[in-house]
Backbone as CSV, one residue per row, in Angstrom:
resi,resn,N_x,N_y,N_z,CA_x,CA_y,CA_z,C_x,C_y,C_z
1,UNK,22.883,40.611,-27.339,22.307,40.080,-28.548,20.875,40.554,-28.674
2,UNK,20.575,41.757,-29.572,19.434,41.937,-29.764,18.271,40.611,-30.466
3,UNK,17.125,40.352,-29.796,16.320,39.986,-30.336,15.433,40.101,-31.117
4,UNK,15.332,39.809,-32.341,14.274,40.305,-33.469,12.935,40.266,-32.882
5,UNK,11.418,40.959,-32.958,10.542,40.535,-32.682,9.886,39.502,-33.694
6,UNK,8.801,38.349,-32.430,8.571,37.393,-33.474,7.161,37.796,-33.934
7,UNK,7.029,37.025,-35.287,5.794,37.225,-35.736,5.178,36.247,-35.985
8,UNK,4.180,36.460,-35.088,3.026,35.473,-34.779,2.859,34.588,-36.252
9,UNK,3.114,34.976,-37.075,2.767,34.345,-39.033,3.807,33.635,-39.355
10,UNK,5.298,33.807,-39.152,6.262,32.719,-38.914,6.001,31.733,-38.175
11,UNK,4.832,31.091,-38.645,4.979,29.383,-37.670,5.618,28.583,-38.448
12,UNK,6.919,27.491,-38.032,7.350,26.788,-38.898,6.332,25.575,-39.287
13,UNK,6.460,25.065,-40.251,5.593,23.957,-40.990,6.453,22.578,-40.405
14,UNK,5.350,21.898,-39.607,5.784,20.638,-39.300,7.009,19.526,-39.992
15,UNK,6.602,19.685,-41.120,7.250,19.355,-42.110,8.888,19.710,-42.569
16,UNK,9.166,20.550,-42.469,10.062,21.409,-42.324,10.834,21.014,-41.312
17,UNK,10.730,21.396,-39.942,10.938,20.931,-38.558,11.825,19.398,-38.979
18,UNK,10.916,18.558,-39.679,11.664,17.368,-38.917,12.026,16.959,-40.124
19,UNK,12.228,18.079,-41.402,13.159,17.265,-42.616,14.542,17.727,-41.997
20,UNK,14.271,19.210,-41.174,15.224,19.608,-40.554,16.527,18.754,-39.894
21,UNK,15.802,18.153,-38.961,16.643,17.238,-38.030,16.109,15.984,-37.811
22,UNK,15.900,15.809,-38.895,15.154,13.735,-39.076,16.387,12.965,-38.616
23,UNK,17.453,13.081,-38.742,18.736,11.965,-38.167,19.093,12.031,-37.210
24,UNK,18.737,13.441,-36.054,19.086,12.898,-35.043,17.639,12.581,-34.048
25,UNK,16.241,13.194,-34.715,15.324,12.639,-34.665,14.822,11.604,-34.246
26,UNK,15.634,11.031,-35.466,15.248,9.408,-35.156,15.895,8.812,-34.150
27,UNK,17.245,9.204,-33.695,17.813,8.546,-32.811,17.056,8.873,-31.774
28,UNK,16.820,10.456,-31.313,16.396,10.353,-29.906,15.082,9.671,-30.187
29,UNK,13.793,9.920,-31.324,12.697,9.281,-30.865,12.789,7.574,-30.375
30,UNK,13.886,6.744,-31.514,14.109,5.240,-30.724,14.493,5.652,-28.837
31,UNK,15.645,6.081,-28.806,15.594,6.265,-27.453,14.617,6.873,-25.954
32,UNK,13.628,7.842,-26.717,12.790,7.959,-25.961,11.642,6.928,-25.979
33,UNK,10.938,6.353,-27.264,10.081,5.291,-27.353,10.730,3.832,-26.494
34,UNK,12.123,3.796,-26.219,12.879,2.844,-25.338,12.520,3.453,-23.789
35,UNK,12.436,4.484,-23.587,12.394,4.828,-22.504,11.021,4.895,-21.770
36,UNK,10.206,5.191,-22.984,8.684,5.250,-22.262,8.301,3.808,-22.459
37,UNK,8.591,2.759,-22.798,8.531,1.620,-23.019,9.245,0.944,-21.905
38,UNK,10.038,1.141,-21.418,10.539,0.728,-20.235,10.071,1.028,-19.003
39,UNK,9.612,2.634,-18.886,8.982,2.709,-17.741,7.624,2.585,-17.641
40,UNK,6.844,2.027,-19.143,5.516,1.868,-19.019,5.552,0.406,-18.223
41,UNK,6.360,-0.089,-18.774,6.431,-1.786,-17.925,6.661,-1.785,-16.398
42,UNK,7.738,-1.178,-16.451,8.078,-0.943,-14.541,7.141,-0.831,-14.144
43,UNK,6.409,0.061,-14.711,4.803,0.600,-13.840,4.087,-0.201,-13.676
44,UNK,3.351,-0.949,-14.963,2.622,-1.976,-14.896,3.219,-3.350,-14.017
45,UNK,4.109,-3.678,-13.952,4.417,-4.713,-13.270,4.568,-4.426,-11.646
46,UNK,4.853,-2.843,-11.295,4.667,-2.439,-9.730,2.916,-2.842,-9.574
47,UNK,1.986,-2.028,-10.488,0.953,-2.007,-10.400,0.306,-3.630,-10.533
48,UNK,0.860,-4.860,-11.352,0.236,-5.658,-10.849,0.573,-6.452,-9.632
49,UNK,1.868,-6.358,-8.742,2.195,-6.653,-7.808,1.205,-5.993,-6.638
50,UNK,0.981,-4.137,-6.548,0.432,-4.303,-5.555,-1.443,-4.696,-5.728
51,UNK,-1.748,-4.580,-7.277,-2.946,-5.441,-7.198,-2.854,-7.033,-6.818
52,UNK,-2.250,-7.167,-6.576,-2.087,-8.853,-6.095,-1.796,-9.149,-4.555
53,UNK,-1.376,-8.391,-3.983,-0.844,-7.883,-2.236,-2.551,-7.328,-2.049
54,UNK,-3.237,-6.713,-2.828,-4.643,-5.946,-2.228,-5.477,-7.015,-2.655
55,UNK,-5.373,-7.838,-3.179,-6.513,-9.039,-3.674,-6.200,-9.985,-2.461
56,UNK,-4.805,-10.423,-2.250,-4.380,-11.334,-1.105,-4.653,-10.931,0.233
57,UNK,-5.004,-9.395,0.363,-5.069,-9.141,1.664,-6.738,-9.142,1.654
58,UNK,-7.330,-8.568,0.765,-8.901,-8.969,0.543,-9.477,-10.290,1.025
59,UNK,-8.900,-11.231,0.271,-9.105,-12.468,0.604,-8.791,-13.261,1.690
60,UNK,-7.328,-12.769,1.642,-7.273,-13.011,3.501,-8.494,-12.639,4.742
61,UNK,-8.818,-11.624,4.906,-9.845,-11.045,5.260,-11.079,-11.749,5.570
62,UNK,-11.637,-12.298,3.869,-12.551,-12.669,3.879,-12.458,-14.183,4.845
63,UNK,-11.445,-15.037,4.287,-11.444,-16.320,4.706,-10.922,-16.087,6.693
64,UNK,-10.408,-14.878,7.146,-10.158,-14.651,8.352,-12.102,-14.577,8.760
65,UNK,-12.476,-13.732,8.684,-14.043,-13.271,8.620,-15.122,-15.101,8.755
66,UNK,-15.243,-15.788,7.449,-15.922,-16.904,7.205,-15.215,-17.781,8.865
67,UNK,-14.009,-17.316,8.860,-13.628,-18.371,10.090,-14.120,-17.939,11.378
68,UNK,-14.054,-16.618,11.505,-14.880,-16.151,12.897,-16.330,-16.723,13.425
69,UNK,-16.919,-16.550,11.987,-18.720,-16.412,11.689,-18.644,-18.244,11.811
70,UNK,-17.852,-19.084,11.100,-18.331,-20.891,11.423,-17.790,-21.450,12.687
71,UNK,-16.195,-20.825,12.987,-15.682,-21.735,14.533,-16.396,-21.487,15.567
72,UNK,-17.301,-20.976,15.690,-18.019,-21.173,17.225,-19.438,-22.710,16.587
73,UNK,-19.852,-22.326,15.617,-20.518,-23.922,15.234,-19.982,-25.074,15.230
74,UNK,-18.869,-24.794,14.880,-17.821,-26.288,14.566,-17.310,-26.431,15.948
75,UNK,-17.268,-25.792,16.834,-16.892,-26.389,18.159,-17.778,-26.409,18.783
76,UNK,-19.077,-26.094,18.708,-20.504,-26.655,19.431,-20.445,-28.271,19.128
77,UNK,-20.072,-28.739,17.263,-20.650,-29.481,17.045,-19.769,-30.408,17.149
78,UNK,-18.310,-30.208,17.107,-17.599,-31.166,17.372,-17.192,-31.552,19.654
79,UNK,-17.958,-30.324,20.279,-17.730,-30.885,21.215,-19.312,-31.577,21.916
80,UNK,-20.435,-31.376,21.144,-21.905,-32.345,21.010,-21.398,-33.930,20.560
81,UNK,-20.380,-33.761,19.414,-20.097,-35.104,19.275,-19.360,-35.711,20.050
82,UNK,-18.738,-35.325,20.810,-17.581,-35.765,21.664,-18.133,-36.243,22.752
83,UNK,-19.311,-35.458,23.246,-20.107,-36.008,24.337,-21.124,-37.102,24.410
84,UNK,-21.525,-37.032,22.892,-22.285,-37.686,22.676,-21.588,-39.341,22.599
85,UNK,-20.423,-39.486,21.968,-19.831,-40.406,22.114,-18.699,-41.212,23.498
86,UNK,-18.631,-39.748,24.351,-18.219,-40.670,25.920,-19.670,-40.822,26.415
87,UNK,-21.148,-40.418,26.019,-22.321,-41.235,26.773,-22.530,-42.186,26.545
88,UNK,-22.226,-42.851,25.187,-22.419,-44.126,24.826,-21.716,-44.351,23.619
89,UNK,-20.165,-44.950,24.409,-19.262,-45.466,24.014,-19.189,-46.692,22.739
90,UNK,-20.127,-47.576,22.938,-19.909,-48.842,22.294,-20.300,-48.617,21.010
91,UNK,-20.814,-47.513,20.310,-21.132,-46.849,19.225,-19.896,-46.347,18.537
92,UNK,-18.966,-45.981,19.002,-17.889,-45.190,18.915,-16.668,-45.591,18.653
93,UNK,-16.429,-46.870,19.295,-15.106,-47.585,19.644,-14.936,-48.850,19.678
């Protein structure tokens, strides 16, 4: 099958194009606008899951961290109180 050469000046007119094939057009554009619509969601809903796993592990972190930096105070101070109350009991009990 010989091929004609093309000429760069034959551009079809947009217009043209899709009076061309507007019916089945339309079908595939619903079906593709279904499709990028579907996987725009998948995405977004992967993407706010693992923003929510990286916020939870953030925060985990932090509240792991705040607990390192206060439990050595809180067991100074709860074992100061402890002593303080077997030295003199009748305060206590």
């Amino acid at each position: 099958m010989p091929t004609e050469p093309h000429d760069p000046r034959d551009i079809p007119i947009l217009t043209e194009a899709v009076k061309d094939s507007a019916p089945s057009l339309s079908l595939e554009a619903k079906a593709v606008h279904a499709a990028i619509l579907s996987e725009t969601l998948e995405l977004a809903d992967s993407l706010l899951h693992q923003a929510v796993k990286d916020i939870e592990a953030t925060l985990f972190e932090r509240v792991l961290d705040r607990l390192r930096a206060q439990l050595p105070e809180l067991v100074d101070r709860i074992l100061r109180e402890h002593a303080a109350a077997q030295e003199d009991p009748q305060d206590h009990g």
